[in-house]
N, C-alpha and C positions, 0 to 999 in steps of 0.2 A: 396485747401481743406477748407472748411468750419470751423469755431470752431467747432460747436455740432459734425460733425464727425470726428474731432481731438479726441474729447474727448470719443467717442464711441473707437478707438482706443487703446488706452491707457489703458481703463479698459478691453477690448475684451469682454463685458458684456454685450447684451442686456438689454433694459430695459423692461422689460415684468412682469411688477409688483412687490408685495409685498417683493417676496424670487428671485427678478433679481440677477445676480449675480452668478448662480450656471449653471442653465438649464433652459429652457422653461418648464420641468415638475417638477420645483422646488414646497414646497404646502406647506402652514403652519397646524401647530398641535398643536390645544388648548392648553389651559393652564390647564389642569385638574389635578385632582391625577390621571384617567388612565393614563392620558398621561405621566407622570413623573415615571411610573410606565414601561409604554410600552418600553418606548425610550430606555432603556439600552438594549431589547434582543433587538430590532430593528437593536443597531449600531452593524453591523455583521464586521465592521471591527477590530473590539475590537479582537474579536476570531480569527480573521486570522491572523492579527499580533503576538497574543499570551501575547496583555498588560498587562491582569494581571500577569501571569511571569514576565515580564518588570518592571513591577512595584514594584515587591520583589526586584529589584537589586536598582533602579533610579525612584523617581516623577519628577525629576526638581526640588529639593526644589535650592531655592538659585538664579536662573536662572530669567531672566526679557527677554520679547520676546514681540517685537513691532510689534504691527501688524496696521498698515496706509493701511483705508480700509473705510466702510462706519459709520465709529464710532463704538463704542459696547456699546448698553444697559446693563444696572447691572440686567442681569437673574441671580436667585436665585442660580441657579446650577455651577452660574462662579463669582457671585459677591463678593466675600471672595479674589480673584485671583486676581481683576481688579483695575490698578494702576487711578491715576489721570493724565490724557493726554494732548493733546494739539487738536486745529482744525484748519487745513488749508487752508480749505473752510470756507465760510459764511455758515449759517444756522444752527450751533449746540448748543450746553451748553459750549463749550470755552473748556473744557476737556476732549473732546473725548468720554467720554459716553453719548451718543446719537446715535442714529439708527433707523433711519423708514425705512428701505430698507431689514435689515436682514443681508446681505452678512456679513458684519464685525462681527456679533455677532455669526454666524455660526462658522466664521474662529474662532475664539477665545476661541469658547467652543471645536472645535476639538483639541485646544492647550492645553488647561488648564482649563477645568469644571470639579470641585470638586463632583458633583453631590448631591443627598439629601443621610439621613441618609437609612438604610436599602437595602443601592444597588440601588437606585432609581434612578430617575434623569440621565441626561447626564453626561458622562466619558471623560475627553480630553485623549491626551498621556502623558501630564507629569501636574496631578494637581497638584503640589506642585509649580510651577512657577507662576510665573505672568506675567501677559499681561498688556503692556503701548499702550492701549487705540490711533489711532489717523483717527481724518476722513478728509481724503485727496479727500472724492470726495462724492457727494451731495447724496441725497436720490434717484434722478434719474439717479445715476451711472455718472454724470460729474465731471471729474475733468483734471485739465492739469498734465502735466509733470512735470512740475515747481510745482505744489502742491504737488506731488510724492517727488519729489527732498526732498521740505521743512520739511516734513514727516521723510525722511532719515536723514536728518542734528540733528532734535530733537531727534530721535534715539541714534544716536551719542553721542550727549552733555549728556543725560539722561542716560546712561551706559547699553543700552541694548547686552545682550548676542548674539540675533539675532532675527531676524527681517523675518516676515513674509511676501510678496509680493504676493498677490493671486491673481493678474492681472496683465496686461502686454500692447504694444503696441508701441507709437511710444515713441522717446527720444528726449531730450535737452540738450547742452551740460551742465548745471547745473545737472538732472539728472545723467548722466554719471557723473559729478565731484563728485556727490552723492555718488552712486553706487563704487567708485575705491574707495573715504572717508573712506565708512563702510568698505569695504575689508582691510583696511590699519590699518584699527583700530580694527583688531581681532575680527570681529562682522561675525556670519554665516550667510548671505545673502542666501536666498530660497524663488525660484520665480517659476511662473507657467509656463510651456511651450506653453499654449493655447488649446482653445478648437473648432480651424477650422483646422481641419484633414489635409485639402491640403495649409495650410498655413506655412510661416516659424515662427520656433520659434519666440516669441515675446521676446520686449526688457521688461526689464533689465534681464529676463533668459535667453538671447544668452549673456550675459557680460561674459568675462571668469572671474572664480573666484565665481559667483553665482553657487550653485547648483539647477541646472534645471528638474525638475518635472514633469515625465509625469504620467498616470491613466493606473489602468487595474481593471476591474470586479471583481466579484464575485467570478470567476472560476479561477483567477489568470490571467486571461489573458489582451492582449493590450484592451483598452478603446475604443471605435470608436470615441469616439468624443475628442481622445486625440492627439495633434499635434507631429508628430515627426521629428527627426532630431538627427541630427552627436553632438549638444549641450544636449542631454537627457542624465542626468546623473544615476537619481533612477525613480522608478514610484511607485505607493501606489493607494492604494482605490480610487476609484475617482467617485462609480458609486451607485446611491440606498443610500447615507452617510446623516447618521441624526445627528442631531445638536440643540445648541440652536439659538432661535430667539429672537425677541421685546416683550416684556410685558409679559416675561414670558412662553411665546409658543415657540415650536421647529416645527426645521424645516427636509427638506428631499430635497436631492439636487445629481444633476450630473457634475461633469467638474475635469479639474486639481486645478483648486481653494482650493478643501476641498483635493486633496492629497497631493496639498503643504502644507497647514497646518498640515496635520497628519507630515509631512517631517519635519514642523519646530519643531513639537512637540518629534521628535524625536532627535533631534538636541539638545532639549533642559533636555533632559534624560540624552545624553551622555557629553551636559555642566558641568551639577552638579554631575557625578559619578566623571570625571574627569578635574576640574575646571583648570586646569594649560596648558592642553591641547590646544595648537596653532586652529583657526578657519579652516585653511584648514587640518588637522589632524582630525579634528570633519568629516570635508566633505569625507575625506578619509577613514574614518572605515565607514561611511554609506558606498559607493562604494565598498570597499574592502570583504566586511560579507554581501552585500547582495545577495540573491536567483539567481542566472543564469537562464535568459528565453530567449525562444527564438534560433537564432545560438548561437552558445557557442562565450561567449566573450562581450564585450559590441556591441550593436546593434541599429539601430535610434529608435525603437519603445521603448526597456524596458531598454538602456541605460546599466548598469551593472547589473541592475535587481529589485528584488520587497526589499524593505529595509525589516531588520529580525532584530527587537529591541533586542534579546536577544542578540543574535552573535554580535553587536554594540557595546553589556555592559559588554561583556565579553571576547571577541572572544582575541589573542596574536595576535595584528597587529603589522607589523612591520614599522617604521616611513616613512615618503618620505619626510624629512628632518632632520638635524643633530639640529635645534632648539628643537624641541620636545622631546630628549633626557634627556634634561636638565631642572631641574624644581626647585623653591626656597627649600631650606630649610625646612624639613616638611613638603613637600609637597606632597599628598597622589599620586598612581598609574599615571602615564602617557599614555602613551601608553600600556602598559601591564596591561589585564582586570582581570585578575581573579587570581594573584601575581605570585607567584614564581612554576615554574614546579617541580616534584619531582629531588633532587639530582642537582637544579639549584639554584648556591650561588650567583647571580645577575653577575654572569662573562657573559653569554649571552648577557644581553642587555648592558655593558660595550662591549662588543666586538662587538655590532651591534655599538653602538656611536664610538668608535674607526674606525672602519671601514668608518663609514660615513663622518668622518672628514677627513682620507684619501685621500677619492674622493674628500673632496671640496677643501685639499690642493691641489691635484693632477691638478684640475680643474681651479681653481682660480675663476675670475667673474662669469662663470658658474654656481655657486650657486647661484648667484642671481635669473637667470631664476629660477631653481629647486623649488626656495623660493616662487617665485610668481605663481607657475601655477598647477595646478591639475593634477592628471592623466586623459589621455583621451584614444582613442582607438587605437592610437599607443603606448600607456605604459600603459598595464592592469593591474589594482593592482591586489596583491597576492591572491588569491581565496583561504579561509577555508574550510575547511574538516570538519563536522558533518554529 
């Protein structure tokens, strides 16, 4: 294998100009006042998910979310959100804000663009966060594994909450050392599944422990151009998704790319409602609350289903471990979104933590698996009722 098509790998991106990265009918959109103007009815994801509700409950304030991607330019409508980064590759400003390609700047404003005054402007899912900036791969969509890796290690050391991956491809075992890193270190890992239909999941979203991201339409339904598999955990928007780009223009884009990001964005709502909460407990109320499509049950196309930020920020999940029971001193809600039930004096969730200690006496090392792994589709979490 060639380098150039190692590295086409890795990002699963063609390079097909300006807005590469999303779709071949990806297209940029001046920098006007229409245009700043248009772009919020445009993102029809907004409404589907139902953000503004979301957003009465959780912005992300508090929340730092890396996204190692093609850099981010400082658009007006995210530049308030955007931290000082790092560059892995050659070719940028040394801090990650830089972007001639677009893709990084899309992913970052579906995370966390503040938008302009008067409703204007592009809307992430959680503008109160911020994004630590990093360009792990060139303007023409190059980069290795080893740049990914690097990407991930400064994530780490920098204290991000989680961490965006909107490409995917091949690995190294530094990558992989990467990737178990961030999971070890309480950081939500959210990567894209791909966008070649008859392909398998790409790496680092077949890792277990990352939550893997597939696409569905407009109409709710599976994406065509979105890869599936036994690794699909949630799916989100993936199709017609507008964004910000470079110099101030937005963009319009198809893949799992932008509904990983909406995923990180989502991730990063349910960080800051409840900050004490374990990383795979964050992955677990997305799976657990979200939308059933498809056969009942988790399935290779929509995985558990379409994420529903409200039910995330509120829904009463029950833990799938006895760590998340437990939280310092003051410290606000855990697992239980929306407090205490009528006639419920907190005996409940002492009697679910009781109970779960049980099992891991009863069990012994066996907690440890339990600790490290996700539910999948031999153990479906608890489906809510709304």
């Amino acid at each position: 294998m060639t380098r150039a098509t190692a590295i086409a790998l890795i990002l699963q991106i063609p390079p097909i100009g300006l807005t590469s990265g999303i779709s071949p009918t990806s297209k940029q959109v001046a920098p006007t006042p229409v245009a700043a103007e248009r772009i919020r009815p445009d993102q029809w994801h907004l409404a589907f998910l139902k953000v503004a509700q979301a957003q009465e409950i959780s912005r992300g304030n508090g929340v730092v979310v890396a996204v190692p991607d093609t850099g981010v330019d400082p658009h007006p409508d995210l530049s308030n959100n955007l931290l000082l980064g790092i560059d892995t590759v050659a070719g940028g400003s040394g801090d990650g804000q830089n972007d001639s390609n677009s893709h990084g700047t899309s992913m970052a404003g579906l995370i966390a663009a503040h938008g302009k005054a008067g409703n204007t402007g592009a809307l992430g899912i959680a503008p109160g966060s911020k994004v630590l900036p990093i360009k792990s791969s060139t303007s023409d969509n190059f980069g290795e594994a080893d740049d990914l890796a690097a990407a991930i290690e400064f994530s780490i050391s920098s204290g991000a909450q989680v961490i965006n991956i909107s490409s995917g491809g091949a690995s190294t075992p530094r990558l992989v050392r990467a990737i178990e890193a961030a999971i070890a270190a309480n950081i939500v890992v959210v990567a894209a599944a791909g966008n070649s239909p008859h392909a398998p999941v790409s790496y680092p979203a077949s890792e277990e422990g990352v939550i893997t991201v597939g696409g569905v339409d407009r109409a709710g339904l599976h994406a065509a151009i979105s890869v599936t598999g036994p690794e699909i955990d949630v799916v989100a928007p993936a199709v017609d998704i507008y964004s910000t780009s470079y110099d101030g223009k937005y963009s319009k884009g198809t893949g799992t790319s932008s509904a990983t990001a909406i995923v990180a964005g989502a991730a990063a709502l349910i960080r800051s409602k409840y900050p004490y909460l374990p990383a795979r407990e964050v992955a677990h109320r997305l799976t657990a609350t979200a939308v059933d499509k498809g056969p009942p049950g988790r399935d290779d196309e929509y995985g558990y289903g379409v994420i529903d930020l409200v039910a995330a920020l509120t829904a009463d999940v029950p833990p799938i471990g006895f760590e998340s029971v437990s939280a310092p001193a003051g410290a606000g809600p855990s697992t239980t979104a929306a407090g205490q039930r009528p006639g419920d004096d907190g005996s409940g969730a002492t009697a679910r933590g009781l109970a779960t200690l049980g099992v891991i006496v009863a069990t012994g090392v066996a907690w440890a698996v339990v600790a490290r792994r996700r539910r999948r589709s031999d153990d479906p979490p608890p489906r809510i009722s709304r």
